[in-house]
N, C-alpha and C positions, 0 to 999 in steps of 0.2 A: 695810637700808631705813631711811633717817633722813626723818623726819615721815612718820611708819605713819598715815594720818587718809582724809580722805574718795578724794580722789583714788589715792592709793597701793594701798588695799583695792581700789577698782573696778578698777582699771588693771596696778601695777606689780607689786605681790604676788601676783595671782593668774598673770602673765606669768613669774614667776619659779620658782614652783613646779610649773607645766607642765612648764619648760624639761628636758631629757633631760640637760644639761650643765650645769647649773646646782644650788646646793646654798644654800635663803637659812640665813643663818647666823645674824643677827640683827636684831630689827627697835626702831627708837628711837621712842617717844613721851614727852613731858614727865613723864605721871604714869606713874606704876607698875602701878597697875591695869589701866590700857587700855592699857600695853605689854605687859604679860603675857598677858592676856588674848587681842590679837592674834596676838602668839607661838605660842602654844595651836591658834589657831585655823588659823594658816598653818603650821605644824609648823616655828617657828624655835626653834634652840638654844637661845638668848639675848635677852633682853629686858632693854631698856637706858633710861636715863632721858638721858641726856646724851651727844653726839655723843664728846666724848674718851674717854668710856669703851668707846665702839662703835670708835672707829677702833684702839683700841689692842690688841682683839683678837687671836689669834693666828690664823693662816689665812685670813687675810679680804684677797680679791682687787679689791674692786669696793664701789660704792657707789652706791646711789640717792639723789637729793636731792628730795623731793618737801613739805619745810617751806615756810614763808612766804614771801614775797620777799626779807624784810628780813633773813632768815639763810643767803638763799644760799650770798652771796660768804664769811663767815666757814666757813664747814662745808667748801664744796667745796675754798676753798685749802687748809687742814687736811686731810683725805683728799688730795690729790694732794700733798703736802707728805709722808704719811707713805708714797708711791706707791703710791696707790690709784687704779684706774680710777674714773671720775666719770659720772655721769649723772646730767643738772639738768634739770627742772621750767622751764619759763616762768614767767615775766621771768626771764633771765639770774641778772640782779644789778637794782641800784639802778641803777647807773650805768654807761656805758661805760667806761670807765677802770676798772672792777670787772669786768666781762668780760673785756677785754683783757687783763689781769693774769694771770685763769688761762688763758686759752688760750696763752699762753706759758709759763705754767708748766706745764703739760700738755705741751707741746713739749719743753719742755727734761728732764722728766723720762719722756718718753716712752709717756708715758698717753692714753690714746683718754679723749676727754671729748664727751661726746654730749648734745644739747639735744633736749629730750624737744617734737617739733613731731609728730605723728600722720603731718600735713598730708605731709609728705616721705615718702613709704612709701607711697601708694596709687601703683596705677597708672598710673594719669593723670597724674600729677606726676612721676613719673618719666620718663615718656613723651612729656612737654610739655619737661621737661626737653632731654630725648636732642632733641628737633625744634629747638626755640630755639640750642641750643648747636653743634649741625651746620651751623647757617645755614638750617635749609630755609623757615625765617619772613623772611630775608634782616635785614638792619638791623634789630634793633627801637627803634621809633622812640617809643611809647609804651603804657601799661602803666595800664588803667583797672580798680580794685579797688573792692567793695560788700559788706563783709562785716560779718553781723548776727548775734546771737544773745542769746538773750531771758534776759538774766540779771542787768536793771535792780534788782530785787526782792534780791537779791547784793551788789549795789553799793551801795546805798541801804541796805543791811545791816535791809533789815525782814524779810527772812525767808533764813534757813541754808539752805532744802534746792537741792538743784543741779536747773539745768533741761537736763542734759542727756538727756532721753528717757529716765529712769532712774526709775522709778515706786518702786521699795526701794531702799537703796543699805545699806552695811554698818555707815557711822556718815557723821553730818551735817560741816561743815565749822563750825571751832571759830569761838565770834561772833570779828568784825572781821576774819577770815582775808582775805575782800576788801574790805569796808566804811571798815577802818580806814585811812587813809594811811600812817599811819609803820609800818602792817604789810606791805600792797600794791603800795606807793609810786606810786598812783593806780589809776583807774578802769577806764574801756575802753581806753586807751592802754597800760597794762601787762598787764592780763589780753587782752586779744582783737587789741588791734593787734597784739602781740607774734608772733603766729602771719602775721599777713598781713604782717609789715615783714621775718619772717624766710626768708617764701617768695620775696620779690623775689629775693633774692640767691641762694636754691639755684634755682629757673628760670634766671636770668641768669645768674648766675656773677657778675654787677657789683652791686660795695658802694652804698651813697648818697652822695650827695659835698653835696647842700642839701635842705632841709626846710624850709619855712612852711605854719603851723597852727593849725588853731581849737579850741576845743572850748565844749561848751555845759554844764551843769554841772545844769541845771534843778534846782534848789535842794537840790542831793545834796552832800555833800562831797568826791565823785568827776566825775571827765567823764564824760556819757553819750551822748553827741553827738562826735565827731572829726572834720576833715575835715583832710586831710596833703596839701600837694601837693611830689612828692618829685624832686629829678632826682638819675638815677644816675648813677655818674662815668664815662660812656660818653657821657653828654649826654641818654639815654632820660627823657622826661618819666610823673612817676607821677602817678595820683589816686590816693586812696585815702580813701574815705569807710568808715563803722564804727558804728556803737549797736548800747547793750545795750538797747534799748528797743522791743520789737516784742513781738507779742503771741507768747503760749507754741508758736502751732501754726505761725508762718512764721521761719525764719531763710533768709537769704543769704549765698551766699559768691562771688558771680560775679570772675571774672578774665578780662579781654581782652585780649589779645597782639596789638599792632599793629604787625608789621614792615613792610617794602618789597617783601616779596613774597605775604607770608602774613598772616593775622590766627588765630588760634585764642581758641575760647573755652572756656572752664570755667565748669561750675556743681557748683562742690566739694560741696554738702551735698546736688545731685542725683544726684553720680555720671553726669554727662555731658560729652563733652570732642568739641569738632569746629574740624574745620580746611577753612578756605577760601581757595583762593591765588585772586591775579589775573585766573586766569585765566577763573573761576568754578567751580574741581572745590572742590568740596565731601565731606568724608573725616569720616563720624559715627563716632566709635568704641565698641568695645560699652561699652555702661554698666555701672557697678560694682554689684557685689548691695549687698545694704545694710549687710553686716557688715564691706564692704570701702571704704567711703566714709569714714568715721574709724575706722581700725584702731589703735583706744588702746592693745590691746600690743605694735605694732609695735616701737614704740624701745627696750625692755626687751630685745627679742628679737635685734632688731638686734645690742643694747651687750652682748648675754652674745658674739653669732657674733663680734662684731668683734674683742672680750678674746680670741677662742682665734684669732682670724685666720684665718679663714675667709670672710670677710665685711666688704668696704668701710663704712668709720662714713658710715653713708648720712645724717646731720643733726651735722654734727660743729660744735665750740664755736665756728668761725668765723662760723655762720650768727644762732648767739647774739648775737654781737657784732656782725652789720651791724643785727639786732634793735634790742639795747639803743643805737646809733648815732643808730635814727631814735627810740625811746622817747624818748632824751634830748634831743635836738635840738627833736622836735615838743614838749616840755613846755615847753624853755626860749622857743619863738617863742609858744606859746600864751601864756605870761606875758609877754612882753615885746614883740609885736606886729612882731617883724624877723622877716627870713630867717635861719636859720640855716646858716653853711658847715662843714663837715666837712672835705671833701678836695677838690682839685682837680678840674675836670672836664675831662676829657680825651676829645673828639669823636673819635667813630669816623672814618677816612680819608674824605674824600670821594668819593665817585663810584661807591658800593657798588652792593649787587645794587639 
């Protein structure tokens, strides 16, 4: 476990110590004390202050990346350089060219590398998935996203504690973890667009190929305000609006699939998903209990089944990289007021369903 801190204790460590196939073996924080400490408490062997000295370990299969942004790309090329399995934390990296990098190198040395998104693992999403990609939405022709969550207070770095519904947590999140830029490498763009730019492309299966974008910054050192308008390289036009800035008791996550035969909608943080074709059948499907609408140890769980191969990498590093695509693209058009092109777009055949 490298960066043992707030996120890792809620989420990864306690997923891993469940695990019946799983053995943690060490866990890394900067100082010594709250390495140890953790160690202790999660029954790890080894407690480590530095990533070289944790990957250098003997018997050590895998790796969690749940540090900063800004030490992603270093850590995880290093673990998949000494062939270790990989599992990263959102934002990717800094940069797509930082992503890109290791999902090849993940390839080429044969390592499952997993982008820790929740959002990929509930049912709904699998299952919107399986609908879009059979065709039974017919074309999809556009793709309208609204996702909010109340963690301005975060960003603005005036107060540490996390608003995810979590009234105790096991340790706070260290100052500037999000507040700071050259820790973060921005705002809502990398902490929360990062989840909704990365479900585009596991729903569709299609990357981004342009992005033009705003952001509003309301006198924070971060953007707390986004608005992305995305087309994928299938020619599917995206919205994709986003703030940390709502008040604690309302977040959104609505998603609207607009094909040529079908429209389905999603309300991620309700746990509700329906589908309405042409013709007017309308198909409500059951709603998720509430422990299963962000199932935060899904991708741990996932990345042990996937290591022993049992188990498809249901969020794998590609989905990172059409992530970091649009992070990168929408930062450089918010700064510079152009479109931004990626890849080619290449329209679906004419004269579809």
């Amino acid at each position: 476990m490298i960066g043992a801190g707030w996120w890792a204790t809620f989420a990864h460590l306690p997923a891993i110590v469940a695990h019946p196939h799983a053995q943690l073996v060490a866990v890394q924080s900067r100082e010594r004390a709250k390495a140890e400490k953790i160690a202790r408490d999660f029954g790890a062997a080894q407690a480590c202050t530095t990533v070289e000295e944790m990957v250098a370990l003997d018997g050590l299969d895998a790796v969690v990346i749940a540090s900063t942004p800004n030490v992603h790309f270093a850590q995880a090329k290093l673990a998949l350089e000494r062939g270790l399995h990989v599992l990263i934390e959102k934002p990717m990296t800094f940069t797509a060219a930082e992503a890109r990098e290791l999902v090849e190198l993940a390839a080429q040395k044969q390592r499952q590398l997993v982008i820790s998104c929740p959002w990929h693992f509930t049912a709904h999403g699998i299952e919107a998935r399986r609908l879009i990609q059979s065709g039974a939405l017919g074309e999809i022709k556009m793709i309208s996203v609204l996702m909010t969550n109340p963690i301005d207070q975060l960003l603005r770095g005036n107060n540490t504690s996390p608003t995810h519904g979590m009234n105790q947590v096991y340790c706070e999140p260290c100052q500037g973890s999000y507040s700071d830029p050259a820790i973060a490498g921005g705002g809502q763009i990398y902490c929360q667009v990062s989840h909704a730019a990365a479900y585009l492309t596991f729903l569709t299966g299609q990357r981004p190929a342009e992005v033009f974008a705003r952001f509003d910054y309301d006198g924070s050192p971060n953007d707390l305000y986004d608005t992305l308008l995305v087309t994928l390289e299938n020619g599917a036009l995206v919205s994709l609006a986003s703030t940390a800035a709502t008040p604690l008791a309302e977040r959104n996550y609505e998603v609207r699939i607009f094909g040529r035969a079908a429209i389905l909608q999603l309300e991620l943080w309700r746990g509700t998903m329906t589908l309405i074709d042409f013709s007017g059948r309308r198909t409500d499907f059951p709603p998720l209990a509430a422990a299963e609408i962000y199932p935060s140890q899904a991708p741990v769980r996932n990345f042990i089944e996937a290591i022993r191969g049992v188990a498809a990498n249901g969020s794998p590093g590609e989905l990172g990289l059409a992530s970091m695509e649009i992070i990168a693209a929408a930062s450089a058009s918010a700064r510079n007021g152009q479109l931004e092109k990626i890849r080619a777009i290449v329209p679906a055949a004419a004269g579809g369903v």
